[in-house]
C-alpha positions in Angstrom: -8.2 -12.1 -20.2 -5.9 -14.7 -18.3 -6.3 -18.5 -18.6 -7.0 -19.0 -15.1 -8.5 -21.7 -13.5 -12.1 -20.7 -12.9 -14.6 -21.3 -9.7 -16.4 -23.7 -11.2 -12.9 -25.2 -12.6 -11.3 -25.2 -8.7 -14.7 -26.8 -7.0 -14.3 -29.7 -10.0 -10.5 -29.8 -8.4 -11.4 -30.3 -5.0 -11.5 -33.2 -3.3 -12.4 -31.4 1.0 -13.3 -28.2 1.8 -11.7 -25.9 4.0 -12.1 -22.6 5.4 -9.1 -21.3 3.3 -11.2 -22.6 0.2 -13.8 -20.0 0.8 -10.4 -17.4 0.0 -9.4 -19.7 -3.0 -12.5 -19.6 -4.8 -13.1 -16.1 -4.5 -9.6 -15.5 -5.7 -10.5 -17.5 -8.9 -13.5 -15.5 -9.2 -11.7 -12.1 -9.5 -9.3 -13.7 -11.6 -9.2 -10.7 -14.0 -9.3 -7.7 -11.3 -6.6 -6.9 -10.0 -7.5 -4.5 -8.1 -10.2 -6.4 -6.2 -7.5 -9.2 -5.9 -5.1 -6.7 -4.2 -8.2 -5.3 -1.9 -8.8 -9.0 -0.6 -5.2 -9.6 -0.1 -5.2 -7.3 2.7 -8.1 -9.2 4.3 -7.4 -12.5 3.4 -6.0 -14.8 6.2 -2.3 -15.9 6.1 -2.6 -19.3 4.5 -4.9 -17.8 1.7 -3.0 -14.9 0.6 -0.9 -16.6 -1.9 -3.8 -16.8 -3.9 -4.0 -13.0 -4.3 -0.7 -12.5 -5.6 -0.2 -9.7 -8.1 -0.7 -11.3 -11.3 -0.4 -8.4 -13.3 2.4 -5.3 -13.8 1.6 -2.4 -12.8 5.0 0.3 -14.7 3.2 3.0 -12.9 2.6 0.9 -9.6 6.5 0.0 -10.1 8.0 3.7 -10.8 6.1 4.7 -7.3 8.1 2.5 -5.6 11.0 3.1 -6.8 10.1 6.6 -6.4 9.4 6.2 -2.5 12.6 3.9 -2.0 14.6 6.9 -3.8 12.8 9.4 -1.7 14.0 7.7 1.1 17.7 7.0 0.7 18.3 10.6 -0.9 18.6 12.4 2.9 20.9 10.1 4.1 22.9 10.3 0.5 23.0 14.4 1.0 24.3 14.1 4.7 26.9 11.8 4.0 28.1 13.6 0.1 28.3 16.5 2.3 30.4 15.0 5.3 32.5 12.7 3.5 33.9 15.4 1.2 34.7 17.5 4.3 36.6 14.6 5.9 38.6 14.1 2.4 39.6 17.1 1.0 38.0 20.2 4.1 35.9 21.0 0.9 32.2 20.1 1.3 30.1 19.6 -1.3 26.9 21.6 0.1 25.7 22.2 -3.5 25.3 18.7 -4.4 24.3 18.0 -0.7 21.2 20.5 -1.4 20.3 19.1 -4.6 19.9 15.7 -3.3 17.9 16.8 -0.9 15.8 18.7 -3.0 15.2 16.0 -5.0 14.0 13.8 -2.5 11.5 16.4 -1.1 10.4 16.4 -5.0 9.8 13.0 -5.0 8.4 12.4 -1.5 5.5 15.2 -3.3 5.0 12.7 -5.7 4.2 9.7 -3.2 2.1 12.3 -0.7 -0.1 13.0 -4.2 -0.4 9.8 -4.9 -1.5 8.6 -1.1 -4.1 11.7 -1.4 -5.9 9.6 -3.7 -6.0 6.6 -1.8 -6.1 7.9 1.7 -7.3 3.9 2.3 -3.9 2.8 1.9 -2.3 5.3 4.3 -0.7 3.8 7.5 -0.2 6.8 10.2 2.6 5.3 12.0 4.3 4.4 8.5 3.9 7.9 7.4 5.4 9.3 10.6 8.3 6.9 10.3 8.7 7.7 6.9 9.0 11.8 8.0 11.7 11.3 11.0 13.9 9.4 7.9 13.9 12.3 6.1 14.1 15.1 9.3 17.0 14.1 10.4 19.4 13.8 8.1 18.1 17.1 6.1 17.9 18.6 9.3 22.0 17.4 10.2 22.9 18.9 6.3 20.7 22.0 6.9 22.8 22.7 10.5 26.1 21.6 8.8 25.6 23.6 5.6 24.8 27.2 7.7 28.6 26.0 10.0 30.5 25.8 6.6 28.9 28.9 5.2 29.5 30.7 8.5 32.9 29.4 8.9 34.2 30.2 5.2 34.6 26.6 4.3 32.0 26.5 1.6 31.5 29.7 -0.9 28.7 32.0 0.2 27.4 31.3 -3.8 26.4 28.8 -2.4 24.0 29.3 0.0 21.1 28.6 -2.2 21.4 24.7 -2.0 20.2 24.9 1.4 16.7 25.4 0.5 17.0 21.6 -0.3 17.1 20.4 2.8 14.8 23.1 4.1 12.2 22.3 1.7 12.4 18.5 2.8 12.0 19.5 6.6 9.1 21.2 5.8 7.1 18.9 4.0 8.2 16.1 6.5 7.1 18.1 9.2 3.3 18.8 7.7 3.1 14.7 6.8 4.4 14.2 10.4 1.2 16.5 11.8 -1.3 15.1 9.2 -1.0 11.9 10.1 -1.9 11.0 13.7 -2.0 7.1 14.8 -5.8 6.4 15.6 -6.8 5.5 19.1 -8.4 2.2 17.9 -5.5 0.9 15.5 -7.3 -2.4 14.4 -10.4 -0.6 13.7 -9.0 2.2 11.7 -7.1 -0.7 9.4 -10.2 -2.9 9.5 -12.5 0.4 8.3 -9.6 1.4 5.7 -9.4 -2.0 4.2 -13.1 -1.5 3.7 -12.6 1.3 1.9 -9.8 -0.1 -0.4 -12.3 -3.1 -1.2 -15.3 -1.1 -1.6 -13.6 1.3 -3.9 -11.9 -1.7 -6.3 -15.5 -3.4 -6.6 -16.7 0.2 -8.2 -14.4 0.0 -10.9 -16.2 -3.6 -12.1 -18.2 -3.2 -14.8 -21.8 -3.6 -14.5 -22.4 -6.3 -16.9 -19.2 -7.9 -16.2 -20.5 -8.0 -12.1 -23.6 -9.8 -12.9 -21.5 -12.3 -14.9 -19.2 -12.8 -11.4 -22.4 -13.2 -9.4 -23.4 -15.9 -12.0 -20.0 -17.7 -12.2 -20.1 -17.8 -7.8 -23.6 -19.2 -7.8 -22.7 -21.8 -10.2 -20.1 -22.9 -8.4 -21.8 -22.9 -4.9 -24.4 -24.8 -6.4 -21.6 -27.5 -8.1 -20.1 -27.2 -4.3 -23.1 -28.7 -2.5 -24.5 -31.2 -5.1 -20.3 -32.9 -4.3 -21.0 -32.8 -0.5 -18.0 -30.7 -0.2 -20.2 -27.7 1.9 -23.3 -28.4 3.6 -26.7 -26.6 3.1 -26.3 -24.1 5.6 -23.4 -23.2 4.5 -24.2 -23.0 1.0 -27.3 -21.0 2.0 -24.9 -18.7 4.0 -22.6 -18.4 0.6 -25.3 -16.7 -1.2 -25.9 -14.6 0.8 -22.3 -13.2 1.2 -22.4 -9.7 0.0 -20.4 -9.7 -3.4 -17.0 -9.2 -2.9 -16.9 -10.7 0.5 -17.1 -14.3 0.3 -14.2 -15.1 2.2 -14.6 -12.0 4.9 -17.9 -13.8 5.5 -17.5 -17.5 5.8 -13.7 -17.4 7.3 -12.8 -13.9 8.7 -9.6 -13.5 8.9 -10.2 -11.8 12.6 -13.4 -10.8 14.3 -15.0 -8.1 12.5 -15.5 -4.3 13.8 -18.7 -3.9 14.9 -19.0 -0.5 13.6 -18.6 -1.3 10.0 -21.3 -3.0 8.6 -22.2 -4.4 4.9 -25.3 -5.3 3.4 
């Protein structure tokens, strides 16, 4: 467990209350779930997100990304190992051109495997981005590669390596039509953010939740008897499904009518 400053510990601090302070506390109060603490960042307004900076390393959250960044530079690598070499020496490398290609398709599976399970964290527009970056340029290597063969310039050995770029079309093309922008953008994002929160409160232990729900209630208690909230709002507090303090006493934007919480 971190030595963090706890709710109780950050009312004690305070000397006004602000709507961002509905945020703070409830940052302290997941002090020790990271996941919850990454859910709320999503939802939290801009002046309160700071307080739900990653406080814990994640290898396997880190070798994704470098995964994805890798996944995304490796078309453009192939295209221009391929072209540069044919502008040096009229001898293009289509083999190691194919390969690097076919890695990235390999690693783009990984990242489309690991979305799968988080659908929640998904962002159409992102993911169709993320396919034209690696269309094109494994579509230029695939057209440049079949002109070499064709023309004698590269070994017919080596006709193989194209299946790396035509492997990466392919699975760009099926994450391009799986993934269609919703009509309703802000909805979709305000329903998905749901999701992401929903699903990092069900990994909080039982026991451990009731202990949260004490720890909040404590401090909303030590909140009004300093005059820092009023009644009403205290009142309002508690009854904040858990998990949502801040979503209910300073929304970061209107909610969606359509997604409802008891």
């Amino acid at each position: 467990m971190t030595r963090e400053m706890t709710p109780r510990s950050y009312v004690e601090a305070q000397e006004r209350w602000s709507p961002a302070s509905w945020w703070h506390l409830e940052s302290h109060l997941f002090r020790d779930e990271p996941e919850v603490r990454m859910a709320l960042w999503f939802r939290a307004p801009a002046d309160a997100r700071r307080a739900f900076a990653a406080r814990h390393f994640s290898l396997g959250g880190l070798l994704l990304s470098l995964a994805e960044i890798a996944s995304l530079l490796l078309p453009a690598l192939a295209l221009v190992t391929l072209v540069s070499r044919h502008w040096v020496d009229g001898q293009p490398d289509l083999v190691r051109s194919g390969v690097l290609a076919g890695l990235a398709a390999a690693l783009s599976v990984v990242g489309m495997i690991a979305r799968r399970s988080r659908p929640e964290g998904v962002d159409a527009r992102t993911e169709r981005l993320v396919a034209v970056v690696h269309i094109v340029p494994s579509l230029i290597v695939l057209v440049l590669g079949v002109m070499f063969l064709t023309s004698g310039a590269v070994d017919g050995s080596a006709a193989w390596a194209l299946a790396g770029p035509v492997i990466d079309i392919a699975l760009s093309v099926v994450r391009w039509r799986r993934n269609r922008p919703a009509a309703d953008a802000a909805a979709e994002r305000a329903s998905k953010e749901d999701v992401r929160l929903d699903r990092a409160l069900a990994t909080i232990a039982p026991e451990r939740s009731v202990a949260l729900r004490a720890e909040l209630h404590e401090a909303l208690k030590l909140a009004s008897a300093r005059g820092l909230v009023g009644p009403e709002e205290t009142s309002r507090a508690e009854r904040a499904p858990f998990g949502r303090l801040g979503v209910t006493m300073a929304p970061a934007r209107p909610p969606v009518a359509d997604v409802a919480h008891g």
